[in-house]
C-alpha positions as CSV (number, residue, x, y, z in Angstrom):
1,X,138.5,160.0,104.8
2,X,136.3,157.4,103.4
3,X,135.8,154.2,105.3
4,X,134.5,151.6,103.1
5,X,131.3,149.5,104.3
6,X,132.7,146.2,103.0
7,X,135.5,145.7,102.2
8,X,136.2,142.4,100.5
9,X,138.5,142.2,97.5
10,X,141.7,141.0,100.5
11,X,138.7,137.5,101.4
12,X,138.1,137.1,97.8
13,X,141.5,136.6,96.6
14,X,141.9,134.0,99.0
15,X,139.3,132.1,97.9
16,X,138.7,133.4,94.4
17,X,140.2,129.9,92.3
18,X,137.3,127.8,94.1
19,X,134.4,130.3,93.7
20,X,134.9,130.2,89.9
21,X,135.9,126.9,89.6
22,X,132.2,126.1,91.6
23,X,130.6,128.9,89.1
24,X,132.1,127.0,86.0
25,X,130.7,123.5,87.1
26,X,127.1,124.8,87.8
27,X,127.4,126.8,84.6
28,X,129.2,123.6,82.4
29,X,126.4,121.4,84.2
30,X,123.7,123.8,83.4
31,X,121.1,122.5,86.3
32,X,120.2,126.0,88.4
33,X,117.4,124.6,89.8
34,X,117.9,122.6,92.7
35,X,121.6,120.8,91.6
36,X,123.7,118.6,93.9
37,X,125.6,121.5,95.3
38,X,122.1,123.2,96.8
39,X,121.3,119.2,98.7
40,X,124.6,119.1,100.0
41,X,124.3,122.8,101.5
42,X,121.2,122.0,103.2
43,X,122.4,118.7,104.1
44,X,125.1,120.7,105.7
45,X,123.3,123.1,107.6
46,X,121.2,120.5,108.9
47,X,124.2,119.0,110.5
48,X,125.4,122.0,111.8
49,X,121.6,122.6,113.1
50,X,121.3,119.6,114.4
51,X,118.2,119.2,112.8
52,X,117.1,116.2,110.7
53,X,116.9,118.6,107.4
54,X,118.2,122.2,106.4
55,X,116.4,124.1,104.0
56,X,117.7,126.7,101.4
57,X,115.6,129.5,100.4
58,X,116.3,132.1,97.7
59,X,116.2,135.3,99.8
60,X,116.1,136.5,103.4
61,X,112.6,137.7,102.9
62,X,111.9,133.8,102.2
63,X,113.6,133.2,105.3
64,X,111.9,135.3,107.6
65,X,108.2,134.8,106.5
66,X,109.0,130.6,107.0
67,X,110.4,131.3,110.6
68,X,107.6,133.8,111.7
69,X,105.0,131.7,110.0
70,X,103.6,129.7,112.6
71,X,103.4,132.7,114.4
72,X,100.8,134.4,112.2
73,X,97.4,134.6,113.1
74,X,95.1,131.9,111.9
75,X,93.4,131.7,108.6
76,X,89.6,133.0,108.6
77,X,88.0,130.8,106.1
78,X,84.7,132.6,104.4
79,X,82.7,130.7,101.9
80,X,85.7,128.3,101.0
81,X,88.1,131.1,100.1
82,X,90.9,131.0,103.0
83,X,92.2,134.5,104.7
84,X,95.3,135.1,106.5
């Protein structure tokens, strides 16, 4: 018996119409670099934060080296060149 991981064709045919229809207008509009629809995300995710700004990042990797940043060890600075 196989038990699938993910299954998620039954979600996507509920929502299907309005993921294409938002692939179409970034395609027809052809900005992929920062467009209206990736301000109003972050805009949204501030709300739900309750932050003053969200920030959208391309992958999780992205996501975890900003939130463990400031946890890093401080740079070592030799002869101008910075180390971290």
């Amino acid at each position: 018996m196989q038990v699938p991981l993910l299954e998620l064709r039954t979600q996507y045919a509920t929502i299907s119409n309005e993921v294409r229809r938002a692939i179409d207008e970034v395609c027809d509009a052809q900005l992929f670099v920062l467009p209206a629809e990736v301000e109003a995300a972050e805009k949204s995710v501030a709300v739900c934060s309750v932050c003053a700004y969200g920030s959208g990042l391309s992958v999780g990797t992205d996501a975890l080296l900003v939130a463990l940043r400031p946890y890093a060890q401080p740079a070592v600075t030799t002869g101008g060149l910075s180390v971290s």
